[in-house]
N, CA, C and O atoms as a GROMACS GRO file, in nm:
protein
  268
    1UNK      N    1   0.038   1.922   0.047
    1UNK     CA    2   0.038   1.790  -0.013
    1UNK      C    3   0.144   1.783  -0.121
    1UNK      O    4   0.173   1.875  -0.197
    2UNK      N    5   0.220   1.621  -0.117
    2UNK     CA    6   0.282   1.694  -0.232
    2UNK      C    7   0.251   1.605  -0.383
    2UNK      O    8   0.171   1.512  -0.392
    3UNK      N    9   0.327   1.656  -0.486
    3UNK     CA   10   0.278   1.622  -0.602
    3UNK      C   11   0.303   1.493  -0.675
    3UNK      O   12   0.402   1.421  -0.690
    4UNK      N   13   0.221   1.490  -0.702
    4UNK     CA   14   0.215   1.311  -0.780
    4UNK      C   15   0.311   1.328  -0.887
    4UNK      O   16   0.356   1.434  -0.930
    5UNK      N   17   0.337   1.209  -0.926
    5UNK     CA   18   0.450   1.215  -1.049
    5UNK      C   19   0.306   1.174  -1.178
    5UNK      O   20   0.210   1.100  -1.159
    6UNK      N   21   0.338   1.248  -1.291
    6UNK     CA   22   0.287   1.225  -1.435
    6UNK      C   23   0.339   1.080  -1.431
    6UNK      O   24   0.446   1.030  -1.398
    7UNK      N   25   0.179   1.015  -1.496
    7UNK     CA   26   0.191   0.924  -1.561
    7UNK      C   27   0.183   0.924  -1.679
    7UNK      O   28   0.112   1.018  -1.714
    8UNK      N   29   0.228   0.857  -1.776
    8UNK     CA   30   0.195   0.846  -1.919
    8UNK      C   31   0.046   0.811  -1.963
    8UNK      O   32  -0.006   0.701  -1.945
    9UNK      N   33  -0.012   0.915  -2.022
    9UNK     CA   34  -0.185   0.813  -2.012
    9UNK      C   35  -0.218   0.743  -2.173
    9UNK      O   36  -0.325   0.750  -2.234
   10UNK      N   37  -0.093   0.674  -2.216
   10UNK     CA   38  -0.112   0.571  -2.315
   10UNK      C   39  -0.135   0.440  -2.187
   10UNK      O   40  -0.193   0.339  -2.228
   11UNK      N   41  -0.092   0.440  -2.036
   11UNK     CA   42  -0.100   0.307  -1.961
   11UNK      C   43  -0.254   0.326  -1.955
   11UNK      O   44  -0.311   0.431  -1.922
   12UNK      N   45  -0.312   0.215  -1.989
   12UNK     CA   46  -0.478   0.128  -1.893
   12UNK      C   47  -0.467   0.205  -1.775
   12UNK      O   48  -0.375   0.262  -1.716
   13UNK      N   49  -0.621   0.185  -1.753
   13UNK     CA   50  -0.636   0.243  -1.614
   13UNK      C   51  -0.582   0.098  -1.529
   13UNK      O   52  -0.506   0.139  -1.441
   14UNK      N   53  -0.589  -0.032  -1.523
   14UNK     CA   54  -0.543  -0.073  -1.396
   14UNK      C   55  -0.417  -0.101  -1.424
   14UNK      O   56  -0.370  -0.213  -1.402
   15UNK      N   57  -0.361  -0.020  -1.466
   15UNK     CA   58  -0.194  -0.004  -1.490
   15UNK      C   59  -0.124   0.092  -1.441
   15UNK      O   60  -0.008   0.085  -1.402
   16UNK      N   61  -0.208   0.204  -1.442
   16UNK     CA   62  -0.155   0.337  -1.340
   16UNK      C   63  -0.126   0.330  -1.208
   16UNK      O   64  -0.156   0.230  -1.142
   17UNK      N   65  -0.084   0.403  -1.173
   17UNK     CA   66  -0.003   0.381  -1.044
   17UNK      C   67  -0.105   0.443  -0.942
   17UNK      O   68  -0.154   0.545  -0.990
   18UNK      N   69  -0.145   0.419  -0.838
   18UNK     CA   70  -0.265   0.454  -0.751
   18UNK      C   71  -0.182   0.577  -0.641
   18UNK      O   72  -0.096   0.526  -0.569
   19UNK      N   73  -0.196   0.696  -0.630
   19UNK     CA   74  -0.107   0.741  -0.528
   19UNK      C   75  -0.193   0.788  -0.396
   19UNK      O   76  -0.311   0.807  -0.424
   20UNK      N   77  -0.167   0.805  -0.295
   20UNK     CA   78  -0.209   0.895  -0.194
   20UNK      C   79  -0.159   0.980  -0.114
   20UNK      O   80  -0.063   0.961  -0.040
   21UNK      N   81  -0.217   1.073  -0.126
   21UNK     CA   82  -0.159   1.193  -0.042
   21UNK      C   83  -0.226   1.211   0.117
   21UNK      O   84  -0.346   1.214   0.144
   22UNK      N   85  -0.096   1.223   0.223
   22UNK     CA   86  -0.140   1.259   0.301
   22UNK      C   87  -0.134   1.414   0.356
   22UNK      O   88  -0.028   1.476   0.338
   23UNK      N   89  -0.248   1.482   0.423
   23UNK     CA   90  -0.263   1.590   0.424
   23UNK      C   91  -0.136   1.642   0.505
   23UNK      O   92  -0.067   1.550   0.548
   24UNK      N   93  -0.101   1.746   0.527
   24UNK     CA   94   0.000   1.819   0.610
   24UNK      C   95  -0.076   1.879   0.714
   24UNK      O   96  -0.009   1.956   0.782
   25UNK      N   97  -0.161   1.871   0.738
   25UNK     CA   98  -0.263   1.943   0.820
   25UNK      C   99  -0.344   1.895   0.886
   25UNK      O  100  -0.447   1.953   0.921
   26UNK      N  101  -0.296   1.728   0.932
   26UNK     CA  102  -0.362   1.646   1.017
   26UNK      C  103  -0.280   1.733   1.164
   26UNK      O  104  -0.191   1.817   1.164
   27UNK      N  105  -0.370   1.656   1.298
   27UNK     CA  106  -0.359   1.717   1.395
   27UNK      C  107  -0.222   1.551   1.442
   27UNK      O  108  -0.203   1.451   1.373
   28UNK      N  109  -0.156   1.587   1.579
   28UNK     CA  110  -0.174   1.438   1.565
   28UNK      C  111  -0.199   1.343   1.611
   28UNK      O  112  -0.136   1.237   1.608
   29UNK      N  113  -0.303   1.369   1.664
   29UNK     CA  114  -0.399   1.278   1.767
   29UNK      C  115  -0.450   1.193   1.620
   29UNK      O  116  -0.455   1.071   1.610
   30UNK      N  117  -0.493   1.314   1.487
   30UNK     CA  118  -0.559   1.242   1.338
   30UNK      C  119  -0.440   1.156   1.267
   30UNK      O  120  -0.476   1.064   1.193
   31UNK      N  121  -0.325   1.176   1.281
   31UNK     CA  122  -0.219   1.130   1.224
   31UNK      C  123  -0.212   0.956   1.310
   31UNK      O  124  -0.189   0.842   1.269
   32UNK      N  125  -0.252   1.029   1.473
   32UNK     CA  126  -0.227   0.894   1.561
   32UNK      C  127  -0.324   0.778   1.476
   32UNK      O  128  -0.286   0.676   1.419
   33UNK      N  129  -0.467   0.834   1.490
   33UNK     CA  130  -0.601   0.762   1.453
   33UNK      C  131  -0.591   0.676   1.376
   33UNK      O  132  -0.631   0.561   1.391
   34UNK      N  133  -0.508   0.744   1.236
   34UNK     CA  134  -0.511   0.660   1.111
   34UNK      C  135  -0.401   0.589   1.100
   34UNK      O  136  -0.410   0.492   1.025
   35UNK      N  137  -0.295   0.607   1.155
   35UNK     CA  138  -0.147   0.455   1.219
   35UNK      C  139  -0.252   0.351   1.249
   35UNK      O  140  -0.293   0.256   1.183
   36UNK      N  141  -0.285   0.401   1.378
   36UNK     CA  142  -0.373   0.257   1.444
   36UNK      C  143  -0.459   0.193   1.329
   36UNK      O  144  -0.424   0.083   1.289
   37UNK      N  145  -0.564   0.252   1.276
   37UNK     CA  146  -0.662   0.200   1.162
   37UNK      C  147  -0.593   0.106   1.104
   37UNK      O  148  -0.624  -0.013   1.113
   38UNK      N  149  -0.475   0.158   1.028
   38UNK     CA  150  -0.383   0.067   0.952
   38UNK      C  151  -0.360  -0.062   1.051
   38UNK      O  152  -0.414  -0.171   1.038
   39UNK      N  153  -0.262  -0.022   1.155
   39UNK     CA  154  -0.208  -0.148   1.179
   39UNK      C  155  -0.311  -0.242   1.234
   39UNK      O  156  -0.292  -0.364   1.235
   40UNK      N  157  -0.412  -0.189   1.276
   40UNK     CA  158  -0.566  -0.315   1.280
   40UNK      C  159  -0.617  -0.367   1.148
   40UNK      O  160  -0.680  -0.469   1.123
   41UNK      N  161  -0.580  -0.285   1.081
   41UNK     CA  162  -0.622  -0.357   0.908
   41UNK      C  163  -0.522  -0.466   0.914
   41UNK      O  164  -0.555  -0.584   0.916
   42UNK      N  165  -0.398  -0.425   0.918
   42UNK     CA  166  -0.275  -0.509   0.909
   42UNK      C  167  -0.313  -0.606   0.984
   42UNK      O  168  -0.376  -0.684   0.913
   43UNK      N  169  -0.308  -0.642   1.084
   43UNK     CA  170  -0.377  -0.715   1.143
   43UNK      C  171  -0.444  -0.834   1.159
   43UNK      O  172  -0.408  -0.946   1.196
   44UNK      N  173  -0.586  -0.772   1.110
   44UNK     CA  174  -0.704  -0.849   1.071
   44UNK      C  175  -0.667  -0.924   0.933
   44UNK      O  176  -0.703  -1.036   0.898
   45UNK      N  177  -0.566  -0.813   0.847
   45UNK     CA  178  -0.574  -0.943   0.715
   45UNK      C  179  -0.447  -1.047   0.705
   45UNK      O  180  -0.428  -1.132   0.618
   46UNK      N  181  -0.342  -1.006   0.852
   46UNK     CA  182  -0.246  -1.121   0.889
   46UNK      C  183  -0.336  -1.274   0.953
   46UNK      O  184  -0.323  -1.397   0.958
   47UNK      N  185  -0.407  -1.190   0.983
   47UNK     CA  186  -0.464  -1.306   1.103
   47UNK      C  187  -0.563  -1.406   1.005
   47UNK      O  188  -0.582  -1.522   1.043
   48UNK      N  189  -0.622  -1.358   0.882
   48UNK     CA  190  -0.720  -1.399   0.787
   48UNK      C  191  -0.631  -1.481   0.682
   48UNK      O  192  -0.657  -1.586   0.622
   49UNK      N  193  -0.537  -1.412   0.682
   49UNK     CA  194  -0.473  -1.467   0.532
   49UNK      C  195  -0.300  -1.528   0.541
   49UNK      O  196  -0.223  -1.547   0.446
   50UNK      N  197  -0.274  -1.550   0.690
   50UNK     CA  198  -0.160  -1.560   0.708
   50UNK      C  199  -0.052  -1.642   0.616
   50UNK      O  200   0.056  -1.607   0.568
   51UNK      N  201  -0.131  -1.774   0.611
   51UNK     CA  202  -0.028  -1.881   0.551
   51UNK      C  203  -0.042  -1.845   0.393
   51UNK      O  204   0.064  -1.843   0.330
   52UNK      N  205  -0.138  -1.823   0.337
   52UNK     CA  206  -0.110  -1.760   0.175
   52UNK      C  207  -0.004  -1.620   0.195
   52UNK      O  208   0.104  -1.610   0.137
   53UNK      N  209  -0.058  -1.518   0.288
   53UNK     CA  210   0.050  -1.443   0.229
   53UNK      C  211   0.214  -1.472   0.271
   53UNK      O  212   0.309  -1.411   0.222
   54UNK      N  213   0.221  -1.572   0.368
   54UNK     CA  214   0.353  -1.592   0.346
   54UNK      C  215   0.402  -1.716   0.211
   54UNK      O  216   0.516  -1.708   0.165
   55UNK      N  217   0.322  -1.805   0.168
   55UNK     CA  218   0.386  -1.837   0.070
   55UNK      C  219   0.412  -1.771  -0.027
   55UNK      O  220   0.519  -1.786  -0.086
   56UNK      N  221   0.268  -1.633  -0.088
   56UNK     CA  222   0.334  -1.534  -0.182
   56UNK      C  223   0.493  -1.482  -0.183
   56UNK      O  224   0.585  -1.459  -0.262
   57UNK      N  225   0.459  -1.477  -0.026
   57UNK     CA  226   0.620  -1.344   0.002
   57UNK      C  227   0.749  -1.484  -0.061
   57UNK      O  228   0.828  -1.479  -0.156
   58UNK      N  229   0.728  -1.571   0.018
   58UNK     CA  230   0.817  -1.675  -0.057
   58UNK      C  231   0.861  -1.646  -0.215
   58UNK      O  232   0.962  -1.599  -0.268
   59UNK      N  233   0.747  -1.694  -0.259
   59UNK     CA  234   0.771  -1.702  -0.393
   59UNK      C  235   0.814  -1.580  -0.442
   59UNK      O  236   0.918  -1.585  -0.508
   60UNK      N  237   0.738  -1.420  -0.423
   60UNK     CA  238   0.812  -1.356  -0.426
   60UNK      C  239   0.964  -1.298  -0.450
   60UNK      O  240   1.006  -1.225  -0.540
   61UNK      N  241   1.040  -1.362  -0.322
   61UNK     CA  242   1.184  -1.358  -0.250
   61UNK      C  243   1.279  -1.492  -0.369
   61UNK      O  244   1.397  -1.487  -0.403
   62UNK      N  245   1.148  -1.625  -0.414
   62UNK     CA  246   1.259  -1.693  -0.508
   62UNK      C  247   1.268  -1.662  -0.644
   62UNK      O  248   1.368  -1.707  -0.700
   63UNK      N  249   1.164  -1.578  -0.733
   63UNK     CA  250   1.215  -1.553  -0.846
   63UNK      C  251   1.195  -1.410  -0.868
   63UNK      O  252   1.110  -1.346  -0.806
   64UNK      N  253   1.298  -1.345  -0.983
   64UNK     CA  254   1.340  -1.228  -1.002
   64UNK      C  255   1.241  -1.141  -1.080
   64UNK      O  256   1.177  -1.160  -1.183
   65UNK      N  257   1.250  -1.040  -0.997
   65UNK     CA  258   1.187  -0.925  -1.085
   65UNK      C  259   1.186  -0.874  -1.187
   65UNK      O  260   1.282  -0.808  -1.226
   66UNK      N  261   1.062  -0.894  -1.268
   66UNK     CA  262   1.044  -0.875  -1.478
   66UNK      C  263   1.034  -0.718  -1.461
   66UNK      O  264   0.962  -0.673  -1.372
   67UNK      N  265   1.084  -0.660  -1.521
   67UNK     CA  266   1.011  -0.524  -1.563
   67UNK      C  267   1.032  -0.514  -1.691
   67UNK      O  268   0.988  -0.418  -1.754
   0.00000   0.00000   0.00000
């Protein structure tokens, strides 16, 4: 697995960065399993939420990124 980057822990918890590791030691029939899972998640929440998430992505794409 590999290693997460240090966060600073003066950030809030819903400010931290969420990471996940995937194992190195899936088979890949398990590697296959969990693609598919995803892209049926993907999916189900295109098919649920289509026209909001494309106006997000819009708005998104028209104004610039604060950091």
């Amino acid at each position: 697995m590999s290693k997460s980057p240090q966060t600073p822990p003066s950030l809030p918890a819903h400010l931290r960065p969420i990471t996940i590791d995937i194992p190195t030691t899936w088979t890949p029939e398990q590697a296959l399993a969990v693609f598919e899972l995803l892209h049926d998640l993907r999916e189900k929440i295109w098919d649920r939420y289509n026209y909001s998430l494309q106006d997000l992505l819009q708005q998104q794409l028209r104004s610039p990124r604060r950091r």
